[in-house]
C-alpha positions as CSV (number, residue, x, y, z in Angstrom):
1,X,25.6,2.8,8.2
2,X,26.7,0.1,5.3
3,X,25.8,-3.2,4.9
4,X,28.7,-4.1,6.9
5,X,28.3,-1.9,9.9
6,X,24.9,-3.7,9.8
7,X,26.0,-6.9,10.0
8,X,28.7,-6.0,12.6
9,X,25.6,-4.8,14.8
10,X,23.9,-7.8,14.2
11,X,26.7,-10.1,15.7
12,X,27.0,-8.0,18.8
13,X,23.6,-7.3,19.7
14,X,21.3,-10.1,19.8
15,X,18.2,-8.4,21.1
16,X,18.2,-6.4,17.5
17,X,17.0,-9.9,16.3
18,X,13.7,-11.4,16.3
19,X,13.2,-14.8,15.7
20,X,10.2,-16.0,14.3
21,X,8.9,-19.5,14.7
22,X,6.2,-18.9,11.9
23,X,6.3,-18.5,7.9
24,X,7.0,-14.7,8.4
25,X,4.0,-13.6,6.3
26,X,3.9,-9.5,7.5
27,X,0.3,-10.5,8.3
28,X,0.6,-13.1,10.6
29,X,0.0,-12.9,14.7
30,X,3.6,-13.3,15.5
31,X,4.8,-10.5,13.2
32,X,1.6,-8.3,13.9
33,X,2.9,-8.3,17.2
34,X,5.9,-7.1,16.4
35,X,4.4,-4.0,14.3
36,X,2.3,-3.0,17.2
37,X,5.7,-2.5,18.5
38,X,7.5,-0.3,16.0
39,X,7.8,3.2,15.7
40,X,9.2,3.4,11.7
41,X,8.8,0.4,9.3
42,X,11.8,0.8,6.7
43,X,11.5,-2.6,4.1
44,X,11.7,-3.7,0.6
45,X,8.4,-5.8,1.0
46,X,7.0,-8.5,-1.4
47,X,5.7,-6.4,-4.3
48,X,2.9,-8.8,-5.3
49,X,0.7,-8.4,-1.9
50,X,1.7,-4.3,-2.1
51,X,-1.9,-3.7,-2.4
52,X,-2.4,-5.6,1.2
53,X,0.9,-4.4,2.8
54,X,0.6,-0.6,2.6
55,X,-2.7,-0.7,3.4
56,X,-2.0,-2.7,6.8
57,X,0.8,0.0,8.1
58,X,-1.4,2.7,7.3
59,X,-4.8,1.1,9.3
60,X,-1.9,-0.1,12.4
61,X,-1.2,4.1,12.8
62,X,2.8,3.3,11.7
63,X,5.4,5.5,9.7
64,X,7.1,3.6,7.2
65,X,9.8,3.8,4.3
66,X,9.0,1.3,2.0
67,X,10.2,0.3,-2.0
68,X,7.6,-0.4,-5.0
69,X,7.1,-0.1,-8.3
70,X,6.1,3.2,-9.7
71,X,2.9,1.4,-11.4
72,X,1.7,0.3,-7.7
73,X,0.3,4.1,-8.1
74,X,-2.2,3.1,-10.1
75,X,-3.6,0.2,-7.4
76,X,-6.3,1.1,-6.1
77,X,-5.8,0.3,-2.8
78,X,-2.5,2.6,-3.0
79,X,-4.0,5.4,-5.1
80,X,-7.1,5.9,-2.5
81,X,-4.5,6.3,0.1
82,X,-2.1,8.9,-2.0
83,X,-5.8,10.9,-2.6
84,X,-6.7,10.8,1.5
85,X,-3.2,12.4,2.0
86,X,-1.8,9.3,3.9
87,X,0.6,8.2,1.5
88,X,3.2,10.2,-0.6
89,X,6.6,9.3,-1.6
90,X,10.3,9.6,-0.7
91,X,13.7,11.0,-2.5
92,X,15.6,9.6,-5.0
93,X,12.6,7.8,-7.3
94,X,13.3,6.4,-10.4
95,X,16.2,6.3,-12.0
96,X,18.6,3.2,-11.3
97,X,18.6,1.3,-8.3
98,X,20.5,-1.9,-7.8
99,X,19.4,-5.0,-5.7
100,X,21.3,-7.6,-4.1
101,X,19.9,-11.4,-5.6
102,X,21.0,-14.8,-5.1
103,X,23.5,-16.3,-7.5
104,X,21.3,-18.0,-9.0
105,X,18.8,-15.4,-9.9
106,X,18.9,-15.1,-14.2
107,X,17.7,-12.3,-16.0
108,X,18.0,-11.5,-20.0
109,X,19.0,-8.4,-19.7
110,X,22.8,-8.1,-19.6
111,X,23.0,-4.3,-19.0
112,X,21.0,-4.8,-16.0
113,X,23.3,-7.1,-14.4
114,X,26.7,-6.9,-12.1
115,X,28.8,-8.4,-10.0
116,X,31.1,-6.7,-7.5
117,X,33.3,-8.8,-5.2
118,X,31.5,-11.7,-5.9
119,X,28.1,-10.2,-5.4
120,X,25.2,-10.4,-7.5
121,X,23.2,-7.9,-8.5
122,X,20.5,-6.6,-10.7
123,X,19.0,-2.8,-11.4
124,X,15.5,-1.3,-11.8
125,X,14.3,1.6,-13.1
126,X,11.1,2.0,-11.5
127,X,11.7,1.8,-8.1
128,X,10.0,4.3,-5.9
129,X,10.0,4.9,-1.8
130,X,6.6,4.9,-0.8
131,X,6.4,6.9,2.4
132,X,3.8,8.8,5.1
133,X,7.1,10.5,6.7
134,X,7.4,14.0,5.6
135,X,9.4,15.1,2.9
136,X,10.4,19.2,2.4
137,X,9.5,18.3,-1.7
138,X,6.0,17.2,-0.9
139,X,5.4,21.5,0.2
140,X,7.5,22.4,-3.2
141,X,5.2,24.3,-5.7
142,X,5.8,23.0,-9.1
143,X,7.1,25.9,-11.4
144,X,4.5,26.1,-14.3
145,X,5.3,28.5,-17.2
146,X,2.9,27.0,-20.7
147,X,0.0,29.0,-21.3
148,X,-3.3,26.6,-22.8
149,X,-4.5,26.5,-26.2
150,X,-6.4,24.3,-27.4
151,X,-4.5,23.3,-30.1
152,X,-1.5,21.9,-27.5
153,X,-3.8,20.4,-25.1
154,X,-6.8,18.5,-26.6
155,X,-9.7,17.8,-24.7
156,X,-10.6,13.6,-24.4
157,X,-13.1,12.1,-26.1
158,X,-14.5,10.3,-23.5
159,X,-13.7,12.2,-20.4
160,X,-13.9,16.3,-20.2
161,X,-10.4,16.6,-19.2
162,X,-7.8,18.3,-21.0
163,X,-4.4,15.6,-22.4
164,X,-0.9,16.9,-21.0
165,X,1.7,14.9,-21.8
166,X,4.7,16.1,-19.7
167,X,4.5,17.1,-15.7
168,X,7.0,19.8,-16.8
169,X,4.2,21.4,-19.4
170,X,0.6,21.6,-16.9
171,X,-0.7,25.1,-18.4
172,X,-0.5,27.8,-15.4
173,X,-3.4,29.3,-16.9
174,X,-5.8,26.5,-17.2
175,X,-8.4,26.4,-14.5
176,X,-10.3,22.5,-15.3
177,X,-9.3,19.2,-14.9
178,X,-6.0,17.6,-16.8
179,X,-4.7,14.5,-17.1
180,X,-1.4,13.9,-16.8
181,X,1.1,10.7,-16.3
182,X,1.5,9.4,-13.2
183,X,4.5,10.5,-12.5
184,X,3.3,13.9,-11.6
185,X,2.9,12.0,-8.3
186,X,6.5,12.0,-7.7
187,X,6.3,16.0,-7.4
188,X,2.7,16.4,-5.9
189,X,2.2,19.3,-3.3
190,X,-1.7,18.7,-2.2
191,X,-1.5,22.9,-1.4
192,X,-1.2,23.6,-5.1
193,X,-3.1,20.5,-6.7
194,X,-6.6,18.8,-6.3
195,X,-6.8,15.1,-7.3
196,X,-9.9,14.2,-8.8
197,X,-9.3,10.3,-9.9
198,X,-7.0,8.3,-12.5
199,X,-8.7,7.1,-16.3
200,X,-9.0,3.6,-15.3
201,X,-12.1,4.9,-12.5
202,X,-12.7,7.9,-15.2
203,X,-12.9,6.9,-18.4
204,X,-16.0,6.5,-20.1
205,X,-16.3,3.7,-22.4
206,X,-15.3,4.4,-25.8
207,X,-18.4,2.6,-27.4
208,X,-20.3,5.5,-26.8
209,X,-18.4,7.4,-28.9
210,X,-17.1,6.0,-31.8
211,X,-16.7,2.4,-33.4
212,X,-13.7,-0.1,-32.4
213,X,-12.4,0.6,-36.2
214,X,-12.5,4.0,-35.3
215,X,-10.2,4.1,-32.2
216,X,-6.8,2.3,-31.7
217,X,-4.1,2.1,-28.8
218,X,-0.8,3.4,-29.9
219,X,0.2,0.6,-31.4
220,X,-2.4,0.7,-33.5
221,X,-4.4,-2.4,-31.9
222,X,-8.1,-2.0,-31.3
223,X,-8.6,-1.9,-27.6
224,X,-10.9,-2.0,-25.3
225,X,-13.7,1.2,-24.4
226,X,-12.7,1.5,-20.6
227,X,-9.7,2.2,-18.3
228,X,-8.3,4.6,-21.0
229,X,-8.5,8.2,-22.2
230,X,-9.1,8.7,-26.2
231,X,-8.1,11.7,-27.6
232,X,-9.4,12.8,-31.5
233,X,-6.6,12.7,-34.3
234,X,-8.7,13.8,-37.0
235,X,-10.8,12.2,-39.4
236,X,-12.9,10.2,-37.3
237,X,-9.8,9.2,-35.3
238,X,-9.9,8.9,-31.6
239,X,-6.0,7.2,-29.8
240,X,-5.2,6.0,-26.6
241,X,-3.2,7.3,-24.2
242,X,-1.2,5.7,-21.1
243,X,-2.5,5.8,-17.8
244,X,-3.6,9.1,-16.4
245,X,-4.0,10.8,-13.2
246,X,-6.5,13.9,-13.5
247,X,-5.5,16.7,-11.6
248,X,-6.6,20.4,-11.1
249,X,-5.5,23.4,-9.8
250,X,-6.2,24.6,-6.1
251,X,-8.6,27.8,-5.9
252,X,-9.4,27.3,-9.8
């Protein structure tokens, strides 16, 4: 059904709508009332109370279908939930999505902006369904063909985890814990993988192993010793890496 169909519906069916007398905050007594009623909530919800939001469907017992950024994995409210098994995520993550905003919505990004028939509207890259309705992909076993060495997959300096920087290269061979980006969420199966945490719980501070001159973020800015994995570079070196979730593999 398009947007039309929708609002075609809309027109002809008055009991489909629910007028509030309230602000419509998701949390209020009006619209909790309303959730107690639904079966499946499908909504592009405000991101910034995310961490609130997801959280509330999950504790009222409801399925949902529900857009976010791809960094809202590494909330903690939202990452304790993906670890408990309640929370996963849909098809068609990432990539470019395109929103319908006012006219007078402004952003400096030209590429990012369109208007068809007179309609507004801007793109995101990061936009990811966040989901407890089962998905076939979710049961997919992610191919792995690298073998470990030690040489292609250091161990951190302040965590005893090994670094893999692609999803598509996890060692099939290697039976400890790896980090690896977040996205790897995208294509968990929880039959094949064991999630153990993300750096920013992990990581240990970096003071304990080397002096602020002595490690760097990858833009070469001395950063702080927690929330991130260090791995050596040689002489004396240690360098940040991006967030990390640390994995490891079922029955190893």
């Amino acid at each position: 059904m398009d947007l039309l169909d929708v609002e075609e519906l809309l027109r002809h069916d008055a009991n489909v709508i629910t007028p509030l007398e309230g602000d419509g905050s998701f949390d209020s007594p009006e619209s909790l009332a309303l959730l107690s009623e639904a079966d499946v909530v499908v909504t592009n919800p405000p991101w910034s109370l995310i961490r609130t939001f997801i959280p509330l469907l999950i504790q009222h017992g409801k399925q949902f279908l529900v857009l976010g950024d791809q960094n809202f994995i590494t909330y903690r409210e939202v990452f304790r939930e993906i670890v408990a098994n309640k929370l996963w995520f849909g098809y068609n993550n990432g990539g470019t999505k395109w929103f319908r905003v006012p006219d007078d919505y402004e952003i400096k990004t030209e590429s990012r902006k369109k208007i068809v028939d007179g309609v507004k509207y801007f793109s995101m890259g990061r936009a990811y369904w966040f989901t407890n309705l089962d998905t076939t992909r979710r049961h997919e076993m992610l191919t792995l063909y690298k073998r470990y060495s030690p040489e292609e997959y250091p161990t951190y300096t302040n965590y005893p985890a090994i670094e893999v920087g692609k999803v598509s290269e996890i060692p099939e061979d290697y039976q400890g814990e790896m980090g690896v980006p977040i996205t790897f969420l995208d294509k968990y199966n929880p039959a094949q993988f064991e999630i153990i945490g993300q750096s920013i719980e992990l990581a240990e501070p970096m003071s304990r192993y080397a002096t602020k001159e002595e490690y760097a973020s990858k833009q070469g800015k001395v950063v702080g010793g927690t929330g991130k994995f260090f791995v050596p570079v040689g002489n004396g070196k240690h360098e940040g890496v991006y967030q990390r979730v640390v994995i490891k593999r079922i029955g190893a």
